[in-house]
N, C-alpha and C positions, 0 to 999 in steps of 0.2 A: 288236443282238439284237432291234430289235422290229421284223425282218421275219417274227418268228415267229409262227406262228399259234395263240397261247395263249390267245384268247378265247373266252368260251362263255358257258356258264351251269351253274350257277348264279354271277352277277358275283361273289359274294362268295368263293367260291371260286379265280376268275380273276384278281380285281383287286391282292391282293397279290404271284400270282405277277409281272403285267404289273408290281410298283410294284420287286418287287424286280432284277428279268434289267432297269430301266430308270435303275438308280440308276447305272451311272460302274461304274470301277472297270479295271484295267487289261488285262484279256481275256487275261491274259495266255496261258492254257492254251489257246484256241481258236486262239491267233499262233503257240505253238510247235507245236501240232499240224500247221498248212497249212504254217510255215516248214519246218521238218524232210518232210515230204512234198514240198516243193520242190526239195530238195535230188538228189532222186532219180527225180522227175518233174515234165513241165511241165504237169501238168492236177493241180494242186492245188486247184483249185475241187473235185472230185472227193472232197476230203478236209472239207468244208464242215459235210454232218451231224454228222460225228463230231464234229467242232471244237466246234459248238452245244452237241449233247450233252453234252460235258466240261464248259463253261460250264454249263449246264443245271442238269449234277451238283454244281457246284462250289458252285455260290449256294442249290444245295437243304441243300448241308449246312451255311450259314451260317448258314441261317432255324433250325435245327435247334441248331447251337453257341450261337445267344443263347436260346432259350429253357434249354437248361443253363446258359449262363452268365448267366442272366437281366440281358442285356446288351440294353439300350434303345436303343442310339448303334448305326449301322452306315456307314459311308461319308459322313460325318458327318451322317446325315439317320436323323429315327425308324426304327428295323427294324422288320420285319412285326412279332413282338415285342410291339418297344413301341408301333405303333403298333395293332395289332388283337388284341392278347393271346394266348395262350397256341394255344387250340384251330385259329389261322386260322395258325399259324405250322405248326403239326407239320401239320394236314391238306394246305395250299396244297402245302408241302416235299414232304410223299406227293406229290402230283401230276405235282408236278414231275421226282421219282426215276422215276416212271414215265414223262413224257415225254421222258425223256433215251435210255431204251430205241425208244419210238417215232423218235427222230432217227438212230437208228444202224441203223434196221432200212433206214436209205436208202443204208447203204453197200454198195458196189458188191460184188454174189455173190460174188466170187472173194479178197475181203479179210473177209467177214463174220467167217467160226469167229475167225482169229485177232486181228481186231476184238474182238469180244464176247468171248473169254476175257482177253482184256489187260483190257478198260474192266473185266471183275467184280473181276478179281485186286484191280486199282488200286483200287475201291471199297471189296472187303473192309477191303485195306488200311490206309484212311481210317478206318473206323470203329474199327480196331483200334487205330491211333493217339488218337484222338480218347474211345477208353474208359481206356489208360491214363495220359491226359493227364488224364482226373478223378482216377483213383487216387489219380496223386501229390500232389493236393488235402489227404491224408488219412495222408502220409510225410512223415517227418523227413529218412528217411534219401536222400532222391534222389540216386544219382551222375548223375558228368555223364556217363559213359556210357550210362546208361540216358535220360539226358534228350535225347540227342544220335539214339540210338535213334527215341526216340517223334517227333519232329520229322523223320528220317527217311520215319515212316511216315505223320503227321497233315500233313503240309505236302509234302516231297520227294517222295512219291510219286505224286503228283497232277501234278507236273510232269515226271517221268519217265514216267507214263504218257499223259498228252498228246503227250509228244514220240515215244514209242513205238508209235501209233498212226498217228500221221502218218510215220514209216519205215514202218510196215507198208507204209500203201495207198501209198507211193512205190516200191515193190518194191525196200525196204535189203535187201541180204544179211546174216545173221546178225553179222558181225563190227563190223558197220556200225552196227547196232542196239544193240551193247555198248555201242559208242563213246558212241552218243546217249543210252542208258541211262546212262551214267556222266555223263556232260556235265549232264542234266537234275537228277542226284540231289544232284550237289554245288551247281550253283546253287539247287535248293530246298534246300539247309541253308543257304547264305550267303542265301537270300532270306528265312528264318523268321530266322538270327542280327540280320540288321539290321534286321528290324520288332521284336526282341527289345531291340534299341539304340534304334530311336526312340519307344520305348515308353517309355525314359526320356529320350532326349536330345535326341531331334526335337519338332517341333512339331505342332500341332493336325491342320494344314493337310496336312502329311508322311502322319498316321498314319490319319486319317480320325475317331478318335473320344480322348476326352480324354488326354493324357498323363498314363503313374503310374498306369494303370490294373495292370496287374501288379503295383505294388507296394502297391496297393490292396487287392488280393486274394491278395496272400500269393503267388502263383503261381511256382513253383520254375524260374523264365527261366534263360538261358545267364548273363546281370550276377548273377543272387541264389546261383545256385550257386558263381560262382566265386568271390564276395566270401564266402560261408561259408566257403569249400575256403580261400584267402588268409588270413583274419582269428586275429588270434591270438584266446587263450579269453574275454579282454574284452569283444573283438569284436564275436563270434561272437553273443555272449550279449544284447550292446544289440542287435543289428541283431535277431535273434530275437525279442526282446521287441517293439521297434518294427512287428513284421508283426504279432503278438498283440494288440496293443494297438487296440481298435474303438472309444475315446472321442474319440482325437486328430485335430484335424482335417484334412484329406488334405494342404492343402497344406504343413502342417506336416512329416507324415510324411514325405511325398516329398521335400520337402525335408533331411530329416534322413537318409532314406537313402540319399540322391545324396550327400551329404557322407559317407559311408563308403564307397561307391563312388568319388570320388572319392580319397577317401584309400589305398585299396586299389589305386588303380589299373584299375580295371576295365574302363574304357572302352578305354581302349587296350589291353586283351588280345581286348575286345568286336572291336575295330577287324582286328585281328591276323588272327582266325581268319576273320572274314568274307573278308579279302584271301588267306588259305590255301585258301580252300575253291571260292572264284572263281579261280584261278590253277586248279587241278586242273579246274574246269570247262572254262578255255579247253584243258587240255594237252590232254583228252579231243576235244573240236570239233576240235582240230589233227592226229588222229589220225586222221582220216572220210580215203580216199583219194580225193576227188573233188575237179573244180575247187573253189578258194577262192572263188571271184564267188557259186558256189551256195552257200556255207556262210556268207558275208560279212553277209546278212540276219540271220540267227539269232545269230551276233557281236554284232550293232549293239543287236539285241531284249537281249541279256544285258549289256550294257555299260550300254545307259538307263535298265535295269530297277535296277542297282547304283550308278548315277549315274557310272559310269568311262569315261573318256574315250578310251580305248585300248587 
């Protein structure tokens, strides 16, 4: 990303976007855009703006999730955030929502309309996810199908929309386009299920920013709803009280309610569905009728992304 040309003036403006599109992080929405355009053409360079763009978009709405989630840690390094406060985070992000449109006005005239109404769909999308992800801040009562829902929209659809973008400018035919629409939306649920698992189970280095931060914040993950949904009225009641509870100190907690996760089981149901939800990815990919060598990349990209071997 810093072939882009994000600099200008005023620097203070610039410099966060330049600290944030330079931090790491797995591109991944820019790789399934060109892979999936691959598959259907051999001038995937051609798919390049968009690709950025989606990148673009992606990192403007994180600058955006940490000042909501007044969340200081991003890819383990200060976020714009924490490192330049509040005003430099929402303005730098505006810039950046806006230069993500200036990267797609370079897509090729005969892909643009259907370009540009996929990237707004997918954006609304996002934000629609991303508002009732606060809600449920503010609920007792979360099911997991509503939570299954919103991660759908706040995480899945962001990679179904990358991948659908990149079939477009590949000229998929409609049936084609399902397929990869399908492919993309269930490994973004098994891609938000298992940063939902190494949030408790992984490590620092895994996650990018401290573990137990969800159980920090109370947040109503795929592990807390199901350990509520499992637990008898005992339970229910300690594990409840332990999220309320704002005197005790983290490592404690966390500690305390991985020991009822544990006991419930959690993990390995955690385990379960991320392996259901990936298997329906690959049937989907298995369904595209084109050679497999063209499909074989976008395989490899979803496999390394879940750490599975085959």
């Amino acid at each position: 990303m810093n072939g882009l040309d994000v600099d200008g003036s005023p620097h203070s403006l610039y410099e966060p976007i330049i600290y944030s599109l330079s931090a790491g992080g797995k591109r991944l929405r820019p790789m399934l855009t060109v892979l999936s355009c691959n598959i259907f053409s051999d001038n995937a360079l051609a798919a390049l703006p968009a690709a950025a763009a989606l990148e673009v978009f992606h990192t403007f709405t994180l600058l955006h999730d940490d000042v909501m989630d007044n969340a200081t840690v991003r890819r383990g390094k200060p976020s714009v955030y924490g490192k330049w406060g509040t005003n430099a985070a929402l303005l730098s992000g505006d810039a950046m929502m806006i230069y993500s449109y200036k990267l797609l006005q370079q897509t090729p005239v005969e892909y643009l309309p259907a370009v540009l109404g996929c990237f707004n769909y997918t954006a609304m999308t996002v934000c629609e996810g991303q508002q009732v992800d606060m809600e449920f801040e503010h609920r007792s009562d979360v099911t997991m199908e509503e939570y299954m829902s919103m991660i759908d929209k706040k995480t899945a659809a962001l990679l179904a929309g990358a991948t659908m973008i990149g079939a477009i400018q590949g000229g998929a035919d409609t049936l084609s386009r399902q397929h990869l629409f399908a492919f993309a939306t269930e490994l973004g649920l098994a891609f938000q299920l298992q940063d939902d698992l190494l949030d408790a189970y992984g490590t620092e280095a895994q996650l990018g920013k401290p573990i137990g931060g969800d159980i920090m914040e109370g947040k109503k993950s795929f592990l807390m709803l199901t350990a509520l949904d499992r637990a008898d009225a005992a339970t229910r009641k300690s594990l409840q009280a332990l999220l309320e509870d704002k005197s005790m100190a983290s490592e404690e907690k966390i500690a305390r309610v991985l020991d009822i996760y544990n006991s419930l089981g959690v993990k390995d149901i955690a385990e379960q569905e991320i392996s259901l939800h990936f298997s329906k990815a690959m049937a989907a990919l298995d369904s595209l009728e084109v050679e497999r060598e063209r499909v074989e990349p976008l395989r490899e990209l979803a496999q390394s992304l879940l750490g599975r071997k085959n």
